[in-house]
C-alpha positions as CSV (number, residue, x, y, z in Angstrom):
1,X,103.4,55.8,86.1
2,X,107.3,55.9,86.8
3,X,108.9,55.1,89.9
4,X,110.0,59.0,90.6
5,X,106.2,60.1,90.0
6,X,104.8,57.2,92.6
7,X,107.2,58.7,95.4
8,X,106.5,62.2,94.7
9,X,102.6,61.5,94.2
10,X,103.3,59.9,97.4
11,X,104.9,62.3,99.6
12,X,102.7,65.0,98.7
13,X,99.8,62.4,100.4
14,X,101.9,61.8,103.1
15,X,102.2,65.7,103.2
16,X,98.6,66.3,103.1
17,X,97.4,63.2,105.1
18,X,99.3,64.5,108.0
19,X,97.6,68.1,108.0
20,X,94.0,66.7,107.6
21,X,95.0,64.0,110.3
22,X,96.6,66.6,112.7
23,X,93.3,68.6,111.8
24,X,91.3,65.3,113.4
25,X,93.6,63.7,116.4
26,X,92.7,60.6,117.2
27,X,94.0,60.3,120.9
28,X,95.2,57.3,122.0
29,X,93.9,55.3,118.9
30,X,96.0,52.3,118.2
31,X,97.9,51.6,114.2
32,X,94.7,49.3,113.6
33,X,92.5,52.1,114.7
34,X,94.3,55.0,112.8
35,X,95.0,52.7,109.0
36,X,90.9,52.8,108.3
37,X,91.1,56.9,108.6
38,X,94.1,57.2,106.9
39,X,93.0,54.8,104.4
40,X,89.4,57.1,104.0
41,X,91.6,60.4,103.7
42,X,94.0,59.0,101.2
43,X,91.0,58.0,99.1
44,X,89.6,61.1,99.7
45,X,92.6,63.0,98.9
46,X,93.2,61.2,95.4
47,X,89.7,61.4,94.3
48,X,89.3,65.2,95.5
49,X,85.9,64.5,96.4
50,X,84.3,64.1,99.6
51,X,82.6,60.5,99.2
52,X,85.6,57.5,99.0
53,X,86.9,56.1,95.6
54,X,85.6,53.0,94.7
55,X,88.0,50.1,92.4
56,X,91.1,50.8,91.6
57,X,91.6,54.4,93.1
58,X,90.7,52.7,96.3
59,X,92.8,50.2,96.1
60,X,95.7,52.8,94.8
61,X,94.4,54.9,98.0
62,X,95.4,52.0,100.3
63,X,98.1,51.1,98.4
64,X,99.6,54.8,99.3
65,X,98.4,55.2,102.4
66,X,100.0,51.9,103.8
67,X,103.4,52.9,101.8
68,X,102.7,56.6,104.0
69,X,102.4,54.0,107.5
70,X,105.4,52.2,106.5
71,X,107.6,54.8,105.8
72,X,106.2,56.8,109.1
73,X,107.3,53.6,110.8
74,X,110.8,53.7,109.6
75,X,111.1,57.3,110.5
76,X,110.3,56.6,113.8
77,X,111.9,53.8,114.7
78,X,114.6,52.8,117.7
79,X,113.9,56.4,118.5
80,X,113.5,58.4,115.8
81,X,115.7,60.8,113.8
82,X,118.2,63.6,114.1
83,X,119.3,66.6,111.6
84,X,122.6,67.3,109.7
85,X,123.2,70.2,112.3
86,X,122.8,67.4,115.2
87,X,124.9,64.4,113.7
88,X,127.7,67.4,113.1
89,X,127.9,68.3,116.8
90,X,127.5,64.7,118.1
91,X,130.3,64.5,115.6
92,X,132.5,66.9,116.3
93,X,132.7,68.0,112.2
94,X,130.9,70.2,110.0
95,X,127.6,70.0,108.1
96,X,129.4,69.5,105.1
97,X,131.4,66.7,106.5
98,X,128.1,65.1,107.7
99,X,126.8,65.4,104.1
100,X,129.9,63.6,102.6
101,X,129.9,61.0,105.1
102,X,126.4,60.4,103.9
103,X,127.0,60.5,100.4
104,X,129.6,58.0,100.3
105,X,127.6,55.4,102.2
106,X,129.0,55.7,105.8
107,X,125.6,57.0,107.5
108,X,121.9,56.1,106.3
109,X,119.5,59.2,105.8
110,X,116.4,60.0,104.6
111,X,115.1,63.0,102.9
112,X,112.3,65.2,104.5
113,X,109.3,66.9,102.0
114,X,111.1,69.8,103.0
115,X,114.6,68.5,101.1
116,X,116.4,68.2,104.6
117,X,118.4,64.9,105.5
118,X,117.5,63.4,108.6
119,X,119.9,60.8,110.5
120,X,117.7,57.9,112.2
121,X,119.1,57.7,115.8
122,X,119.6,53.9,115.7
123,X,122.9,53.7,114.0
124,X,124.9,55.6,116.7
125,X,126.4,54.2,119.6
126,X,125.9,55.8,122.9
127,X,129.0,57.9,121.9
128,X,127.0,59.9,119.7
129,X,129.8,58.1,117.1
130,X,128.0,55.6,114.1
131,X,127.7,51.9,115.4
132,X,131.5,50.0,114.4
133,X,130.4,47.9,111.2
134,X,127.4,50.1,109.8
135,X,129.5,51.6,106.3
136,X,130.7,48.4,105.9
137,X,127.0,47.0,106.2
138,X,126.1,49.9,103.9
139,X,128.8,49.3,101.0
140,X,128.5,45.7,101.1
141,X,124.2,45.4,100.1
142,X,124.9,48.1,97.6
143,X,121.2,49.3,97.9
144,X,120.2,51.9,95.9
145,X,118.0,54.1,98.3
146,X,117.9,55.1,102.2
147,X,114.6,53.3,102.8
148,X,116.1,50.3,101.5
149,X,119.2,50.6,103.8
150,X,116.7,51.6,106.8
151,X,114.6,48.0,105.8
152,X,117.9,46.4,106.3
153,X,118.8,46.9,109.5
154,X,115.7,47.1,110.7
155,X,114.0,43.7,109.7
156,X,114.6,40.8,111.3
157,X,116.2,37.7,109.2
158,X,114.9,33.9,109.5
159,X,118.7,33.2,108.9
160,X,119.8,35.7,111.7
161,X,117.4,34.0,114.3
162,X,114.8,36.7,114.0
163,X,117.7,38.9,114.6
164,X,118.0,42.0,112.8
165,X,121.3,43.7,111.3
166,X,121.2,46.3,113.5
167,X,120.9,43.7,116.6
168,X,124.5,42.1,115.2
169,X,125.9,45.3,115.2
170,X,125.1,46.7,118.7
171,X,126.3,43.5,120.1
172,X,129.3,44.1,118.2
173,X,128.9,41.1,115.9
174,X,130.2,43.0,112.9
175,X,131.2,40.2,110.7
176,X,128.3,38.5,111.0
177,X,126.4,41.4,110.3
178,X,128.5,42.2,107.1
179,X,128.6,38.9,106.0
180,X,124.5,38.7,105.9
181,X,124.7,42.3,104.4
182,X,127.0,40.4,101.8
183,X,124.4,37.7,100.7
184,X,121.7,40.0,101.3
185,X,119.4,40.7,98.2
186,X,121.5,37.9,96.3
187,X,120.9,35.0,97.8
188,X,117.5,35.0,99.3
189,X,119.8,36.2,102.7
């Protein structure tokens, strides 16, 4: 199975887990509470059956639904997300400037199910304006997708005292941020 087909396969469980899940709220259950029943609709979802998988397609059902967590996590993290339309205004620029600032590696995004780019909150100051440092961050790991940049600065490094990326950069420690960004994915960072 390529790479491309795994994330698709993917987002369409994500897609679905999140209707049959909405379908069945679980109020006020905690992560540890929620993985087992997203772990028993994934299975269920991949084996089209009722009853759970057993062997491998449970352990591919797990496999997905915990990618499905993770990624969920990232969306929602420091705060969430934002759309083109909302970076622009924040901005003071067009859509389409929003878009090229994206493309060249000057904002992290992610894309929706529904093709849309979504701006995770996190890397703007309190100006609305991206945090001082961040494209610089962005060009220097030369990571090849927008949940690897959002892993980045999100994860805290043993050789950043438990700090994360994104903690150098709001406290304006650029160069240290850039130069773990640097050695990052090289060198062990």
């Amino acid at each position: 199975m390529t790479t491309k087909h795994f994330l698709r396969e993917a987002d369409e469980l994500g897609l679905e887990l999140g209707r049959r899940l909405k379908e069945k709220e679980l109020p006020g259950a905690s992560l540890g509470e929620f993985l087992p029943r997203v772990v028993e609709v994934a299975a269920s979802v991949l084996s089209g059956k009722k009853s759970g998988p057993a062997g491998p397609e449970l352990a591919r059902a797990k496999l997905l639904a915990r990618g499905v967590l993770a990624r969920r996590r990232l969306e929602e993290a420091e705060g969430g997300a934002i759309s083109t339309e909302e970076v622009a205004e924040n901005l003071d620029v067009t859509r389409q400037a929003v878009d090229l600032r994206r493309q060249k590696g000057q904002l992290v995004a992610w894309r929706t199910s529904e093709k849309r780019w979504r701006f995770p909150v996190w890397q703007f100051g309190s100006d609305g304006r991206p945090l001082e440092g961040l494209a610089d961050c962005i060009a220097a790991t030369e990571l090849d997708n927008e949940w690897n940049a959002m892993i980045f600065f999100l994860s805290p490094a043993e050789s950043l005292d438990s700090l994360r990326p994104l903690d150098l950069l709001r406290d304006g420690r650029v160069s240290e941020a850039v130069a773990y960004a640097e050695r990052y994915d090289r060198h062990g960072a």
